[in-house]
N, C-alpha and C positions, 0 to 999 in steps of 0.2 A: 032170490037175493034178499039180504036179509037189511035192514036198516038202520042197527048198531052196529058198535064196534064188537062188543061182547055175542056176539049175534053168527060174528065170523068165525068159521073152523078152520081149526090149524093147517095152510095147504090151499086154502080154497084161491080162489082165483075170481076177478070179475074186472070185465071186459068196459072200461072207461070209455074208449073212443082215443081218437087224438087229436092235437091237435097244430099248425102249424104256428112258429113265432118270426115276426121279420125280426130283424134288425131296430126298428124302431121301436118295433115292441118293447123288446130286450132291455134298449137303451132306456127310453120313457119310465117303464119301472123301474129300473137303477135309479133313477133321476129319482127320484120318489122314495122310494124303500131300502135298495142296498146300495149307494154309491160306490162302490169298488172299481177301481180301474181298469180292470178287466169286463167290469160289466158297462162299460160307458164307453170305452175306446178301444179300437181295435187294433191299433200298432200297440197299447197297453196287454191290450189281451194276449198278440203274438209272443211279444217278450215274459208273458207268464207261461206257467206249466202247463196250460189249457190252451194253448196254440193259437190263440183267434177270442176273438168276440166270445164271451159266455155269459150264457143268461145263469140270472140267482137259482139258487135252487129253493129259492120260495117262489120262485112263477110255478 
């Protein structure tokens, strides 16, 4: 595995891990970084396009 970006071959692949997020999670960083209503609330969330609660796509 290599440890730049430039380092990486087109195609390559590497195995992160994962991991899980609650709910508060979710919410806490919203609170902080994206306040979007869909990332804070979840009857907001339902009424958006993403069905439910959605974390940012910066977690």
């Amino acid at each position: 595995m290599s440890n730049y970006f430039e380092d990486v071959a087109l195609g390559e692949t590497i195995e992160l891990g994962s991991h899980l997020f609650t709910r508060e999670d979710i919410v806490a960083f919203a609170r902080d970084y994206d306040p979007q209503p869909f990332h804070l609330d979840e009857e907001a969330g339902n009424a958006s396009l993403f069905g439910g609660l959605s974390a940012s796509g910066w977690h």
